[in-house]
C-alpha positions in Angstrom: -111.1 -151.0 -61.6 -107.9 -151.0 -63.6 -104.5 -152.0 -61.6 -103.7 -150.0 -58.4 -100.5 -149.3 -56.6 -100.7 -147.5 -53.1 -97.6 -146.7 -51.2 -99.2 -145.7 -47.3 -97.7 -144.5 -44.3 -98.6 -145.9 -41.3 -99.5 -145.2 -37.9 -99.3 -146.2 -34.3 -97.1 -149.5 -35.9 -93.6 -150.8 -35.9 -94.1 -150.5 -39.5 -93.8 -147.6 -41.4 -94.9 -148.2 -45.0 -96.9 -150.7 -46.6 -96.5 -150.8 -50.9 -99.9 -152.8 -51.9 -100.5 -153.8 -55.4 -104.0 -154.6 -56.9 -105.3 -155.7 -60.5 -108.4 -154.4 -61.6 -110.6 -157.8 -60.2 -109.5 -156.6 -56.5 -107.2 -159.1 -56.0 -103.5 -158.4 -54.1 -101.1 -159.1 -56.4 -97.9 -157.9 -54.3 -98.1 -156.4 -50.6 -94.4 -155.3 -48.7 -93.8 -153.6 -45.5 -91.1 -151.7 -44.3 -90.2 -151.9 -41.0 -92.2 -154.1 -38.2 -91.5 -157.7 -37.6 -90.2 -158.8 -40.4 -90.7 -162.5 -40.4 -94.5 -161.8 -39.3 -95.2 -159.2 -41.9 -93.5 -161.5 -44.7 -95.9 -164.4 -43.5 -99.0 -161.8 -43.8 -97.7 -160.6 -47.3 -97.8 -164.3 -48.5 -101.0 -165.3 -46.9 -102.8 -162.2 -48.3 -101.3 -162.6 -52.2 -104.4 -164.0 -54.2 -106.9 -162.9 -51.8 -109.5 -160.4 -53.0 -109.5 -156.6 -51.2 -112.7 -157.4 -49.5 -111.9 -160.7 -47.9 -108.7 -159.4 -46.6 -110.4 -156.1 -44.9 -113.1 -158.8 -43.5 -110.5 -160.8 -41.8 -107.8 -158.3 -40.6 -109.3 -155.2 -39.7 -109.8 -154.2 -36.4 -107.0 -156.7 -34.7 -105.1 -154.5 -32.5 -101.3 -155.2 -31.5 -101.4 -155.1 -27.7 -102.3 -152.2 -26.1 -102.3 -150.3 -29.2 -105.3 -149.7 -31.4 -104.3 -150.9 -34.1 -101.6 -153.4 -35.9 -99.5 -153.9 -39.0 -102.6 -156.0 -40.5 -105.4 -153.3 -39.3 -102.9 -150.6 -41.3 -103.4 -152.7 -44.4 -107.0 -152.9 -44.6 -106.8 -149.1 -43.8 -104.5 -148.8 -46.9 -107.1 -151.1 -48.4 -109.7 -148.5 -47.9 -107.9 -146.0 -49.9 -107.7 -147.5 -53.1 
């Protein structure tokens, strides 16, 4: 896997783009949102930096934002997926 850069639209979040680097051992090297709630989406973006791919998509996907079925960290691991 050499390094990956994905710029991904969301949906159904606050958020409406998510830029996600990755080097080529799977681990997040940069992750910004635009949009959403920004101080919660720059404490994500810090917590995630270092993590592998795969540990990230364990813990975040799924988690929905209220009544919606999804969130800003579910739209990640979806970008995730597309790598």
């Amino acid at each position: 896997m050499a390094n990956k850069h994905i710029t991904y639209k969301t949906f159904g979040t606050c958020s409406q783009l998510i830029d996600v680097d990755v080097d080529e051992n799977g681990i997040l090297q940069d992750v910004s949102f635009t949009g959403g709630c920004n101080g919660n989406l720059q404490g994500i973006c810090a917590l995630v930096r270092g993590m592998h791919v795969d540990d990230v998509k364990q813990k975040l996907s799924g988690i929905r934002c209220g009544y919606k079925n999804t969130s800003c960290p579910d739209q990640l691991c979806r970008a995730l997926e597309q790598l």
